[in-house]
Each structure stands twice: as structure tokens, then as C-alpha cells.
C-alpha positions in Angstrom: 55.0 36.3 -28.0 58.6 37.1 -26.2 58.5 37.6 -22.2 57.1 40.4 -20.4 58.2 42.5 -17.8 56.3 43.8 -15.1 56.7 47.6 -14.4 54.9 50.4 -13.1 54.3 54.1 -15.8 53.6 57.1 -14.9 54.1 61.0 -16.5 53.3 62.1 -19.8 54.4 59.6 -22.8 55.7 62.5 -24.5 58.1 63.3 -22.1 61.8 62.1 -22.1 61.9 58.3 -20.7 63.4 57.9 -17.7 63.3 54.2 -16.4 63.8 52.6 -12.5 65.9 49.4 -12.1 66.0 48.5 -8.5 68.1 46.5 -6.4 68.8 43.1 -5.1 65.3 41.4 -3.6 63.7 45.2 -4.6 60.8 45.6 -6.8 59.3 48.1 -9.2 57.5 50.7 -6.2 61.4 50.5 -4.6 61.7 54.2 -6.2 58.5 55.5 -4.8 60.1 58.5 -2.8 62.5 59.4 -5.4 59.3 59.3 -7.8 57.2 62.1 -5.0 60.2 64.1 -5.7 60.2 64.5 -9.7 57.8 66.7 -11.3 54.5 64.8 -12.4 55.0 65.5 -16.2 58.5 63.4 -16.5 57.5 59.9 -18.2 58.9 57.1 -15.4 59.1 53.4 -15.9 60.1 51.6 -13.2 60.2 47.3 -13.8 60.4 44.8 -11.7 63.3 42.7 -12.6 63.6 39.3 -13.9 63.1 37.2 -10.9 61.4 39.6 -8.2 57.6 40.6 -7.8 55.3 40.5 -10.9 58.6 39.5 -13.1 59.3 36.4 -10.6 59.0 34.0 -13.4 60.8 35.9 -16.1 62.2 32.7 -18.3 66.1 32.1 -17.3 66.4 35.0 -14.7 68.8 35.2 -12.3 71.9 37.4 -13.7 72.4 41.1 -14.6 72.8 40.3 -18.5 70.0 38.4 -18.3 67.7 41.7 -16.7 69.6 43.6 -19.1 68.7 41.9 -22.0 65.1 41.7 -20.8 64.8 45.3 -20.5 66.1 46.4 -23.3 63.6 43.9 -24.9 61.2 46.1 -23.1 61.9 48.9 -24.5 62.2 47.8 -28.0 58.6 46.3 -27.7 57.2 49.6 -26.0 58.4 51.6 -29.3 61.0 53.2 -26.7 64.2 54.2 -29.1 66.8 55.9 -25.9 65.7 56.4 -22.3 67.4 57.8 -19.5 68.5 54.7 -17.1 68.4 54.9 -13.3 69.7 51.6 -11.3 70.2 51.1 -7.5 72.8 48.3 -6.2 72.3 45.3 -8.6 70.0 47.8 -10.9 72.9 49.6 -11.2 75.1 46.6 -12.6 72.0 46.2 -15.0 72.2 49.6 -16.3 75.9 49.7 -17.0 75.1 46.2 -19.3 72.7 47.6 -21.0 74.5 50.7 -22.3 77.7 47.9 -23.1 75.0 45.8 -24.8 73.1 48.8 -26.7 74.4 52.0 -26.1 72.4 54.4 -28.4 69.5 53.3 -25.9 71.5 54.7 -23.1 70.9 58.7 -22.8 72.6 59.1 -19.2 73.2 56.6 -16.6 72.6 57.5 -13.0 74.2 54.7 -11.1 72.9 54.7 -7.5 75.4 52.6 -4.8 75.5 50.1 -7.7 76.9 46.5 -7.8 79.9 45.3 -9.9 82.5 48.4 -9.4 84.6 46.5 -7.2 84.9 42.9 -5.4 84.2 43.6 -2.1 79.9 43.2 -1.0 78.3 41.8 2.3 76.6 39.0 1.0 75.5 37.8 3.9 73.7 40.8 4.8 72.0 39.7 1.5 71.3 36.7 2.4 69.3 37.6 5.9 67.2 40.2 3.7 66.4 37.1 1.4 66.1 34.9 4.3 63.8 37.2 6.4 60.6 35.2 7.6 58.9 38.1 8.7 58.1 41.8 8.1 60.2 42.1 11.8 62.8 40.5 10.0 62.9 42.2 7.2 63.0 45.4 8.6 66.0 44.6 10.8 67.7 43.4 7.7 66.7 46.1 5.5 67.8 49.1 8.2 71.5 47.0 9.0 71.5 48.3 5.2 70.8 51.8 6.0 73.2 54.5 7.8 73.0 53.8 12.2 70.8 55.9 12.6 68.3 55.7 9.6 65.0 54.1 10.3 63.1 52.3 7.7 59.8 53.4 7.1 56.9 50.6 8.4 54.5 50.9 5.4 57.6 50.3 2.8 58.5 47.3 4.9 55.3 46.1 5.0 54.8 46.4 1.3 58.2 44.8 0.5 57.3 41.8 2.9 54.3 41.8 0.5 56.3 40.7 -2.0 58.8 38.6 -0.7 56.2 37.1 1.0 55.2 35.4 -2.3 55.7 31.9 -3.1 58.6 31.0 -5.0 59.9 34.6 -4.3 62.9 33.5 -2.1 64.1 30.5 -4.0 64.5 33.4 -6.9 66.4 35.8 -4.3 68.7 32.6 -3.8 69.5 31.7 -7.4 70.0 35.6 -8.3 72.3 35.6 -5.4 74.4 32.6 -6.9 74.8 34.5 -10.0 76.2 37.7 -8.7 78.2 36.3 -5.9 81.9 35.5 -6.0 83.3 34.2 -3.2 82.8 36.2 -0.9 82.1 39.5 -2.9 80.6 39.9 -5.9 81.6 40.2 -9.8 82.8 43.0 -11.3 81.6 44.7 -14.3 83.8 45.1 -17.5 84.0 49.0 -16.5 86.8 50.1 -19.2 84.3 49.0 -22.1 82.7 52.0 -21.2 85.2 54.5 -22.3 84.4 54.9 -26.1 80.8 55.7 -24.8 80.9 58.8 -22.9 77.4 60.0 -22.4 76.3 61.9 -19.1 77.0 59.4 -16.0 76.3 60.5 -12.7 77.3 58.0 -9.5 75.8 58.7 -5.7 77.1 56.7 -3.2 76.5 56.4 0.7 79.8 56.9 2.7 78.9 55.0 5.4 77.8 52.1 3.0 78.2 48.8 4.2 77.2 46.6 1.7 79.4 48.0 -1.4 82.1 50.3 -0.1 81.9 54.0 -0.9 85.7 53.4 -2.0 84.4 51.4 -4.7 83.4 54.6 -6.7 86.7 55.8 -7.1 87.1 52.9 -9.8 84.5 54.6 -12.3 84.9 56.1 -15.8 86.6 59.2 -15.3 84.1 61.7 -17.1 81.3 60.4 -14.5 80.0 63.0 -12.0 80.5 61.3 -8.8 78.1 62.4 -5.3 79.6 61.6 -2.0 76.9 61.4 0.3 77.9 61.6 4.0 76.1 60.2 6.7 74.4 58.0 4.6 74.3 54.3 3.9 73.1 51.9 0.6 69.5 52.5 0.6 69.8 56.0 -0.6 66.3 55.4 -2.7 65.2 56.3 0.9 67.9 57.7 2.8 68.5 60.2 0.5 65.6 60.3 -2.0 65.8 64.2 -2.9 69.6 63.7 -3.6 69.0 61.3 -5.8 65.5 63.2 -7.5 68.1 66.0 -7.9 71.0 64.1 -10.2 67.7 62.4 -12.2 66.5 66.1 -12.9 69.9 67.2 -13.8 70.5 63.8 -16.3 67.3 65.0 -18.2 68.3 68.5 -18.6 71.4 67.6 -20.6 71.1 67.4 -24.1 70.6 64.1 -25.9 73.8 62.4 -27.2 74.3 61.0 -30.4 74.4 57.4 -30.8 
């Protein structure tokens, strides 16, 4: 039996699919308050990626093709045929490979502050969210994420220390790190393969994001819609969850494409 990954369901199975890829040292519940903002009928799955949370020993994790690969794998072995793909920061990169890698899986992308559009990221602001000891810690390094004046809620704190909290869990953050670090930035996805696959594609970005620059989205496809969102910094999934409820809603309305 192939490898399994962990995710959380909920809405109707007959509804359109619409699946959750979070970000770097994230896990599955890392969409929570975009979820309160979608109806309840609207089929969600959102996985915990190889190498995080109840996917921490996912065999050969560590980069995006790799989580790619593994969800599309998912998918397949759900009986899911196309699905609407949402990905935050590194989820992000993940969804763009998966729609190079299969795309009459991919009905929309909605790309949320995501990793790979350009070579600038802070890694080391990476690194002290990986490195946090605490749930003190970790909430200082998860706000220096967040806009100056956003304030990171305690219970999602505590529930993410939870989790990075388990054994075995950072030594994953560090190796996943490796992978999508270069230098001092980050890699940078094959975006021009894109072109001959223009389904709907929506991109929100923070412009006070400090981790990936908001000037990074000027480099995508040019058919994607693209949501500047002032005052706002990388954690959108919190900062600006009914922003981001909004462009899902608005994916699933389009008609399906045609593979």
C-alpha cells in the first residue's frame, strides 16, 4: 500500500473539491479561519504536508515536488479526478507543481503569498519559527511574520506549538528548509511552463510582507488575477482570512476548464 497523507474533510462530497496546502512548518487546521468563512456545503480537504504534523514521516519528504507528487497521489487514491487547489507560502510552490506535473487535476489555482516567484525570502525568520522552544517563542516568531501591528491569536499558537512540539517535528522543519533554500533566498519555480495552461489563477499577497516580497508577484503569468492587500503581511490565512474566503468562492464559481 503507497503512503498516506494526513488531512482533515469537511462539506458535502458531492460538492466541487477544493483542497488546503499550507505553508512552511504549517499543518492541515492552518486554514481554519478561512474555512469559518466558506459556506458549510463546499467539500474542503486540507493535508498536512509531507514532513509536518500527522504527515511527519511521509517517505522522502522534504521538497515541494516531492508534496506535489504525494498529493496528487492523494487524490488519485480518493477517486478525486480535478479539484480546486489553494496553497499558502511553500503550499503555494506545491500547487503550481502540481498543475506542471498534472494539469487536468488543476481547476483554478489560488496562490496565497506563495514561495518560488522570486529569489528573495527571509530564511532566517524561518529558521527561528523552526527553532522556537516554546509556545512564547513561537508566537514572537510567528507575529515578526505578520503585518506590525497584527497579533497572533493564543489558541492557534498554542495548537501549532502542539505540533511542532512533536518529536522529530523540527529535524523535518530543518531538512525541508535545506530543500527550498538557496543561498540566502529560496528557489524559484519554472513559472513560464505555465503559459500553455491557462486555467483561472488568482494570487493575494501582503504588501507589507516580509518574508517573500509583495514585488515578487509582479513576475506571475499574466492572465492571473492578482490582490494587493495593503496593510497586511505573509500570514494572510489569518490576517486576512475573509479576503482570501472571498477569491476561494470566486475560483469555484468559474466554470470548469477543459483538460
Amino acid at each position: 500500500m503507497s503512503a498516506r497523507l494526513h488531512a482533515i474533510e469537511a462539506g458535502s462530497p458531492d460538492a466541487p473539491t477544493l483542497v488546503f496546502l499550507h505553508g512552511f512548518g504549517g499543518h492541515a487546521a492552518s486554514w481554519s479561519e478561512v474555512l469559518g468563512h466558506l459556506p458549510t456545503g463546499v467539500r474542503v480537504i486540507s493535508f498536512d504536508l509531507p514532513g509536518h504534523a500527522g504527515s511527519l514521516n511521509y517517505p522522502g519528504f522534504g521538497s515541494p515536488r516531492t508534496a506535489a507528487l504525494a498529493v496528487l497521489n492523494e487524490l488519485t487514491t480518493r477517486g478525486i479526478q480535478k479539484a480546486h487547489v489553494a496553497g499558502h507560502s511553500m503550499g503555494g510552490a506545491v500547487a503550481v507543481l502540481m498543475a506542471l506535473e498534472d494539469p487536468a487535476v488543476v481547476q483554478s489555482l489560488t496562490l496565497v503569498a506563495p514561495g518560488g516567484f522570486g529569489p528573495e525570502m527571509d530564511g532566517q525568520a524561518l529558521r527561528d519559527f523552526a527553532e522556537a522552544r516554546t509556545a512564547e517563542e513561537l508566537g514572537r516568531a510567528y507575529a515578526a511574520m505578520m503585518a506590525p501591528d497584527a497579533i497572533a491569536d493564543p489558541d492557534m499558537i498554542s495548537a501549532l506549538f502542539s505540533v511542532h512540539a512533536r518529536p522529530g517535528q523540527k529535524e523535518a522543519l530543518h531538512k525541508i528548509l535545506e530543500r527550498i533554500s538557496r543561498g540566502t533566498g529560496q528557489g524559484e519555480l519554472p513559472l513560464g511552463a505555465l503559459q500553455k495552461w491557462q486555467f483561472p489563477a488568482c494570487l493575494l499577497w501582503g504588501m507589507l510582507d516580509t518574508i517573500v516580497p509583495f514585488a515578487q508577484s509582479a513576475n506571475a503569468p499574466d492572465w492571473f488575477l492578482r490582490a494587493a492587500i495593503p496593510g497586511k503581511g505573509h500570514m494572510l490565512l489569518d490576517e486576512a482570512p475573509q479576503k482570501v474566503a472571498a477569491a476561494l468562492l470566486d475560483q469555484l464559481r468559474k466554470s470548469p476548464r477543459t483538460a
